[in-house]
Biopython code that builds the backbone (N, CA, C, O; Angstrom):
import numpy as np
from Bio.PDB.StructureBuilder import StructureBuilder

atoms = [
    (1, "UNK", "N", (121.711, 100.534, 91.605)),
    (1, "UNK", "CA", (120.862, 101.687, 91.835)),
    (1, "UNK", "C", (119.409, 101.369, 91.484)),
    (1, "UNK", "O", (118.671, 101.887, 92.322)),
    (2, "UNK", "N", (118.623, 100.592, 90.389)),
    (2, "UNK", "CA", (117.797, 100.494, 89.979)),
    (2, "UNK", "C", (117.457, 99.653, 90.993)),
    (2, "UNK", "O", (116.412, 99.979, 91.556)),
    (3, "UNK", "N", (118.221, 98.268, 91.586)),
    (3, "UNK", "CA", (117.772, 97.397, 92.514)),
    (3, "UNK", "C", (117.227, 97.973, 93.831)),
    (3, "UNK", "O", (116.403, 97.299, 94.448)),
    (4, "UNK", "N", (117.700, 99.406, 94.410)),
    (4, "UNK", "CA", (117.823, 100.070, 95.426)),
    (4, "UNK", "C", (116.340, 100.846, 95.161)),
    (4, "UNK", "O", (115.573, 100.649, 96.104)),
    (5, "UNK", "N", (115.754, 101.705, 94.054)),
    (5, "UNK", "CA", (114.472, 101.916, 93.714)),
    (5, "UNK", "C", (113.494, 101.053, 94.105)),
    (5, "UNK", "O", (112.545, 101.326, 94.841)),
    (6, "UNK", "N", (113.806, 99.748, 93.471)),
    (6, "UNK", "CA", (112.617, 98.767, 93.066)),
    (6, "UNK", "C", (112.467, 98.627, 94.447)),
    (6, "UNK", "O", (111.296, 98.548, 94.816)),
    (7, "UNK", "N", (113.451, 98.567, 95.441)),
    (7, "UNK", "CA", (113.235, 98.052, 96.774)),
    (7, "UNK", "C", (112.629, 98.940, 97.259)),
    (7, "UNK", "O", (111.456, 98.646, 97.493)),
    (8, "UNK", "N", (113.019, 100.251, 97.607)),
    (8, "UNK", "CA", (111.724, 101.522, 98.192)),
    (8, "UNK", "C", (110.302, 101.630, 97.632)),
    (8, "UNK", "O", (109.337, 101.866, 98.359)),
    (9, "UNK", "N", (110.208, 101.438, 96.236)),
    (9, "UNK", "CA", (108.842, 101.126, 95.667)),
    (9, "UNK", "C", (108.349, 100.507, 96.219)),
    (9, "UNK", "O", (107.332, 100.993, 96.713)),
    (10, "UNK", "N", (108.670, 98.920, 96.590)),
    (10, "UNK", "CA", (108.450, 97.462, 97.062)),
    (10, "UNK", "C", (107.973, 98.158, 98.497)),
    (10, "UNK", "O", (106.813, 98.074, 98.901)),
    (11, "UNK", "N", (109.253, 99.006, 99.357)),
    (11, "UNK", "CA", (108.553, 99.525, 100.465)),
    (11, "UNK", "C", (107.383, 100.033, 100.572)),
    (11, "UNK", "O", (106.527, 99.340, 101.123)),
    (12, "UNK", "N", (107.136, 100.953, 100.235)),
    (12, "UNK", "CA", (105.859, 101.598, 99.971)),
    (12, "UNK", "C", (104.841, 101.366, 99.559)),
    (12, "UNK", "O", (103.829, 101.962, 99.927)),
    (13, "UNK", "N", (104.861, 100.134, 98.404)),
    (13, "UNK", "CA", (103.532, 99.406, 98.432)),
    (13, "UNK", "C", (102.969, 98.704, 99.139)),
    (13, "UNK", "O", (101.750, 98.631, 99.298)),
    (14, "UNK", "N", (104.366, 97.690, 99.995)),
    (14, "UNK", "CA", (103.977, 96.877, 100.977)),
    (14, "UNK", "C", (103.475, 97.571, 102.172)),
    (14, "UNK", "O", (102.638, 96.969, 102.845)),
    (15, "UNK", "N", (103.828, 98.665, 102.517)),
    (15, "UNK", "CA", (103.067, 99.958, 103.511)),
    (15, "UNK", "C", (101.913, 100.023, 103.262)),
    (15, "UNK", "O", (101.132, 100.125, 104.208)),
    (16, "UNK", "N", (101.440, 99.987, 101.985)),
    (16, "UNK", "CA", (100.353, 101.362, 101.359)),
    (16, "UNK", "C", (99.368, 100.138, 101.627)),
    (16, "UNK", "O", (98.297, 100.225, 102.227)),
    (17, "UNK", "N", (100.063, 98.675, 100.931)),
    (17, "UNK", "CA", (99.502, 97.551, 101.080)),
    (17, "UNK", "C", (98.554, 96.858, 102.230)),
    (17, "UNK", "O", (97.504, 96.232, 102.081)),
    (18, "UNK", "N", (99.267, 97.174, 103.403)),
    (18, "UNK", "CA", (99.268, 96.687, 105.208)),
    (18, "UNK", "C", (97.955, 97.566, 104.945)),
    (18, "UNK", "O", (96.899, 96.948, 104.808)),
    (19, "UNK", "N", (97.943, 99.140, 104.856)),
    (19, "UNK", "CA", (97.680, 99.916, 105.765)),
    (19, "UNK", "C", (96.173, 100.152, 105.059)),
    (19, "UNK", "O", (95.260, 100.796, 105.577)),
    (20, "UNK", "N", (96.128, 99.499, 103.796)),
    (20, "UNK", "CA", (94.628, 99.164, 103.261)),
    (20, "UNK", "C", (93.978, 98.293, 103.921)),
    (20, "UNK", "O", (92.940, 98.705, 104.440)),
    (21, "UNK", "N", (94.274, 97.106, 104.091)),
    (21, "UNK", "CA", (93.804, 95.545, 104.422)),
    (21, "UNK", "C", (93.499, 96.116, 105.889)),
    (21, "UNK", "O", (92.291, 96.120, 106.126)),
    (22, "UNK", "N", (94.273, 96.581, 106.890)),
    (22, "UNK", "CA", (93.934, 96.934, 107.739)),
    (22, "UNK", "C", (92.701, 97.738, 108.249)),
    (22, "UNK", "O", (91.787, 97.365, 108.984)),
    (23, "UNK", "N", (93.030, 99.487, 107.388)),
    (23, "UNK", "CA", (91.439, 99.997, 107.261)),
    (23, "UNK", "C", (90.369, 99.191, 106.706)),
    (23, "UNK", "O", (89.465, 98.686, 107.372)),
    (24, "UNK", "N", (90.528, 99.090, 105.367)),
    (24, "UNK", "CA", (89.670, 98.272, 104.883)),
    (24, "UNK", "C", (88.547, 96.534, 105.547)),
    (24, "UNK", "O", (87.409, 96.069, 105.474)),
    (25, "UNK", "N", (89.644, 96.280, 106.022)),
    (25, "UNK", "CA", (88.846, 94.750, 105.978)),
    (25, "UNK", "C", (89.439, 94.243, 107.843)),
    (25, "UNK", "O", (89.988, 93.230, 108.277)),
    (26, "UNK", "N", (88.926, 95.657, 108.561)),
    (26, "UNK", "CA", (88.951, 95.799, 110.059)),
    (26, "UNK", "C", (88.223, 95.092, 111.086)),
    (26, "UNK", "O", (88.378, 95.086, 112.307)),
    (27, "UNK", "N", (87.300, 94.428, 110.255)),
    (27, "UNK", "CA", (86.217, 93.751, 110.540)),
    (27, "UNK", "C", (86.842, 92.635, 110.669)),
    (27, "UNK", "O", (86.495, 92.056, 111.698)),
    (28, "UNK", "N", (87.887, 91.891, 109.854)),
    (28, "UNK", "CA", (88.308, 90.348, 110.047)),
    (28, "UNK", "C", (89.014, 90.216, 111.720)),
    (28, "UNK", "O", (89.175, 89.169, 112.347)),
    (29, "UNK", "N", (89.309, 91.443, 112.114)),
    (29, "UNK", "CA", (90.651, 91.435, 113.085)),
    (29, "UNK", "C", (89.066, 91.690, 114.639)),
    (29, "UNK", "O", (89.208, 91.324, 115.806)),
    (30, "UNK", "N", (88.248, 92.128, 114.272)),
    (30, "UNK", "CA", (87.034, 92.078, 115.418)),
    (30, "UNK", "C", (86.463, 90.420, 115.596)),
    (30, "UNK", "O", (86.380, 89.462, 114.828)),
    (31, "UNK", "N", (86.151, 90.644, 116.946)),
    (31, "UNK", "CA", (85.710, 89.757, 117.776)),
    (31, "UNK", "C", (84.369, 89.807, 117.552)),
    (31, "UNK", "O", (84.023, 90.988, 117.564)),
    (32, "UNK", "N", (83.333, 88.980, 117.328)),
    (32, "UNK", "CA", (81.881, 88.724, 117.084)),
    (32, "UNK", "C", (81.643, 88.106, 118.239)),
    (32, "UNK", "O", (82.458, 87.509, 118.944)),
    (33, "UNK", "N", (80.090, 88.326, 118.477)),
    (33, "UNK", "CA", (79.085, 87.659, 119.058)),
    (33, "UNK", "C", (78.710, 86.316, 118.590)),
    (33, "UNK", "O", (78.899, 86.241, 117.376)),
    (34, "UNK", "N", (78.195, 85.098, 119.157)),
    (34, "UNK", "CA", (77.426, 84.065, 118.957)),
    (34, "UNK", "C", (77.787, 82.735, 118.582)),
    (34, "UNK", "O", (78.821, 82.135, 118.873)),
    (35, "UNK", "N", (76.844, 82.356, 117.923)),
    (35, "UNK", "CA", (77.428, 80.582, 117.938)),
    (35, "UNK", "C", (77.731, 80.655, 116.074)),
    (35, "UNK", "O", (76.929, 81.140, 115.276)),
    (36, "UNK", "N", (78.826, 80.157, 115.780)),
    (36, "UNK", "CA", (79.426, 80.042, 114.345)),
    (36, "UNK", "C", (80.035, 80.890, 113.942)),
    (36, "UNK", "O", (80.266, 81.151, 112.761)),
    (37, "UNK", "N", (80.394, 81.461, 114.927)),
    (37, "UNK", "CA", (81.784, 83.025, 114.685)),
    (37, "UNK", "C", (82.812, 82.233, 115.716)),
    (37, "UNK", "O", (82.759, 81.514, 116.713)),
    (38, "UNK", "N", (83.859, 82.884, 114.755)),
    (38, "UNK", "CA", (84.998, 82.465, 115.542)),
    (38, "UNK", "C", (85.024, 83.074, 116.782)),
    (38, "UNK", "O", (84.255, 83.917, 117.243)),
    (39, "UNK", "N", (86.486, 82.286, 117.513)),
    (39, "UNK", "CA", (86.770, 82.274, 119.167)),
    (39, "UNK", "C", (87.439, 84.111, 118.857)),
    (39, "UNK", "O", (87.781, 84.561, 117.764)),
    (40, "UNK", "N", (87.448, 84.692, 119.917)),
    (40, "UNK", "CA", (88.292, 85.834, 120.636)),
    (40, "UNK", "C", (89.691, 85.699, 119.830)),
    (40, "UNK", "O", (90.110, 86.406, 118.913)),
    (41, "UNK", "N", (90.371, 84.413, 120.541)),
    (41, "UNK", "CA", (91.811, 83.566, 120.246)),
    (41, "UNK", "C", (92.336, 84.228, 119.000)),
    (41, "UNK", "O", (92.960, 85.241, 118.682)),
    (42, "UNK", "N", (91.530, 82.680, 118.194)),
    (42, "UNK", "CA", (91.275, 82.915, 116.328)),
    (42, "UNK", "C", (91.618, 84.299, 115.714)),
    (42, "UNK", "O", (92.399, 84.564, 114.800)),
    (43, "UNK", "N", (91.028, 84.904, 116.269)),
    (43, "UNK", "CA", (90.660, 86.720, 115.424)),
    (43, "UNK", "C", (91.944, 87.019, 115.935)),
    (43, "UNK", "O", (92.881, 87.025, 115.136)),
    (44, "UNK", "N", (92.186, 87.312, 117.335)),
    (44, "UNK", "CA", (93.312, 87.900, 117.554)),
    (44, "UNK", "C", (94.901, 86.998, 116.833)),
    (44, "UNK", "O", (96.006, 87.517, 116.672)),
    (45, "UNK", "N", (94.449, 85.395, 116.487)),
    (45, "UNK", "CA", (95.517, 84.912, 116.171)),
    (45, "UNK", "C", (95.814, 84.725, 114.850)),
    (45, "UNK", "O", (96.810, 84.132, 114.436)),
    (46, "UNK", "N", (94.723, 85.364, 114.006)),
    (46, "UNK", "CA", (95.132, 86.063, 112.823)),
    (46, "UNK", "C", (95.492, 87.389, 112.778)),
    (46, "UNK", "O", (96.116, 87.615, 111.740)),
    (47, "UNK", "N", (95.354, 88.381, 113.491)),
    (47, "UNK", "CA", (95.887, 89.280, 113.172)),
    (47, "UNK", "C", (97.001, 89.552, 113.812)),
    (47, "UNK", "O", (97.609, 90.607, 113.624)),
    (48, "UNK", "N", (97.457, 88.482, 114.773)),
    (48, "UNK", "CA", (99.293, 88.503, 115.079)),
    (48, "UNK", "C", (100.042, 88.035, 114.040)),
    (48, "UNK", "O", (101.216, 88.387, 113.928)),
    (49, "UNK", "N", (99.071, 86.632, 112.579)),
    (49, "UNK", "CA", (99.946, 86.469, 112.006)),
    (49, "UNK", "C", (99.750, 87.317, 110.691)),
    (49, "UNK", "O", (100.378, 86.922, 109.708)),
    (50, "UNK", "N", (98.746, 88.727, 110.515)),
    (50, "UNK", "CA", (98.610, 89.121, 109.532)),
    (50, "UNK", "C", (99.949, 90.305, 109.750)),
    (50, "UNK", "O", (100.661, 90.831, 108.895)),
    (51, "UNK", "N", (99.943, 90.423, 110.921)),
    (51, "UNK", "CA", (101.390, 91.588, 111.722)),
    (51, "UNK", "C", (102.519, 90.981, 111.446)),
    (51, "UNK", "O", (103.192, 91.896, 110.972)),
    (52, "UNK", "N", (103.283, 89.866, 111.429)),
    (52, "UNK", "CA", (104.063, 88.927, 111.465)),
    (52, "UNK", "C", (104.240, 89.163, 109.808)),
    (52, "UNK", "O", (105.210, 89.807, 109.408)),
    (53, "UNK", "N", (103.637, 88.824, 109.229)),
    (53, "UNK", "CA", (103.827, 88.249, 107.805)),
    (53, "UNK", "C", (104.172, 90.009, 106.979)),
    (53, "UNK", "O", (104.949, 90.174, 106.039)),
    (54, "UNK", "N", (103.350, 91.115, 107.662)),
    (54, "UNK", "CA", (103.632, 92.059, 107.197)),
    (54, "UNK", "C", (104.567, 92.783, 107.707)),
    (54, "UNK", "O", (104.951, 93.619, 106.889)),
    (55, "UNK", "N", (105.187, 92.842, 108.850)),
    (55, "UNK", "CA", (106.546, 92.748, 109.055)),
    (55, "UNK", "C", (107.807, 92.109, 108.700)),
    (55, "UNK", "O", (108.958, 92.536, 108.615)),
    (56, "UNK", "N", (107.360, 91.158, 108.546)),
    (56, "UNK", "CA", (109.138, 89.726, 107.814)),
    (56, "UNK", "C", (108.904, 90.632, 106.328)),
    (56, "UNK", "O", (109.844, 90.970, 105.608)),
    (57, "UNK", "N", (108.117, 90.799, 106.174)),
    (57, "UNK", "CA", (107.870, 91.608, 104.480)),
    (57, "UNK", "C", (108.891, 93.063, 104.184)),
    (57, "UNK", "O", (109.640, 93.353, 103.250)),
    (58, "UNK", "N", (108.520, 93.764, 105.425)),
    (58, "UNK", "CA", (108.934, 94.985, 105.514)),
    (58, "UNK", "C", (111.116, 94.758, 105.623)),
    (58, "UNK", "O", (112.064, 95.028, 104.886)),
    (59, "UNK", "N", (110.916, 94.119, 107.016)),
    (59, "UNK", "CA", (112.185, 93.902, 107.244)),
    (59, "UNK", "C", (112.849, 93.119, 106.432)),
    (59, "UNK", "O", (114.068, 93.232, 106.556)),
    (60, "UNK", "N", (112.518, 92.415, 105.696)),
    (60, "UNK", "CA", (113.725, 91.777, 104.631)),
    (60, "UNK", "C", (113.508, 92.897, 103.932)),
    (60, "UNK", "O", (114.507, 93.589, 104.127)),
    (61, "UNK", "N", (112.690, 93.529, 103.153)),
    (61, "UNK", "CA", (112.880, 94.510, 102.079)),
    (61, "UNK", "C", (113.607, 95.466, 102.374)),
    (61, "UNK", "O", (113.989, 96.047, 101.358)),
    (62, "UNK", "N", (114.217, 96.184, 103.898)),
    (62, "UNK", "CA", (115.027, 96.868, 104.458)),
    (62, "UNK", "C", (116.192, 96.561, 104.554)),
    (62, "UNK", "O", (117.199, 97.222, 104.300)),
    (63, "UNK", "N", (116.035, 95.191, 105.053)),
    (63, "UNK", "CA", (117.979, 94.987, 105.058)),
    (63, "UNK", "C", (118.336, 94.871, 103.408)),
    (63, "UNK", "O", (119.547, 95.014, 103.239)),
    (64, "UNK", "N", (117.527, 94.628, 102.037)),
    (64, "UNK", "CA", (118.371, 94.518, 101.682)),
    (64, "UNK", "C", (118.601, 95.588, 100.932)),
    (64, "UNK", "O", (119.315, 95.598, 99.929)),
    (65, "UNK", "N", (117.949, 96.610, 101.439)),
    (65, "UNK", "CA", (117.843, 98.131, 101.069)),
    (65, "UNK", "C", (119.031, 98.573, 101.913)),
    (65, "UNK", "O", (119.416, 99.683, 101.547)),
    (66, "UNK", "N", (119.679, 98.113, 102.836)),
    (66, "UNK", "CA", (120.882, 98.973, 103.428)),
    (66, "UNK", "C", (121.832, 98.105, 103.470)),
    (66, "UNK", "O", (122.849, 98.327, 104.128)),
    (67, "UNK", "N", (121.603, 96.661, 102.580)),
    (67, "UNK", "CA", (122.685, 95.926, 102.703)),
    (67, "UNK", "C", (124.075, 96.440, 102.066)),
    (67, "UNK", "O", (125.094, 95.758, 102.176)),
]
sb = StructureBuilder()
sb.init_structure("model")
sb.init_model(0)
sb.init_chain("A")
sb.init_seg("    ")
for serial, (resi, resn, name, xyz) in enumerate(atoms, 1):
    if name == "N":
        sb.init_residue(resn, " ", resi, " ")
    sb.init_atom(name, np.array(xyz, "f"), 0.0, 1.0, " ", f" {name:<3s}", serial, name[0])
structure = sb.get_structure()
């Protein structure tokens, strides 16, 4: 039972977590102008793996919340 808590806590921070970095620091996931800013690619290919990493996060903490 306590393991089953810690895991919904764990949920919810890792939520509360995503959904800061996201508002917050919205600017990393934009595309810039000019010479010494990253490519289009880059930006977008961090924030497929900032989605990625915060998903495998979510979903293991789920299965083993209904395991």
């Amino acid at each position: 039972m306590i393991g089953k808590i810690a895991l919904v806590l764990y949920l919810i921070g890792w939520t509360a977590a995503g959904a800061y970095l996201l508002l917050k620091f919205g600017a990393l996931f934009k595309s810039e102008e000019g010479p010494g800013h990253d490519t289009a690619g880059s930006k977008s290919l961090s924030g497929a793996h900032f989605g990625s990493i915060w998903f495998g996060g979510f979903a293991l903490g789920a299965y083993f919340l209904f395991k």
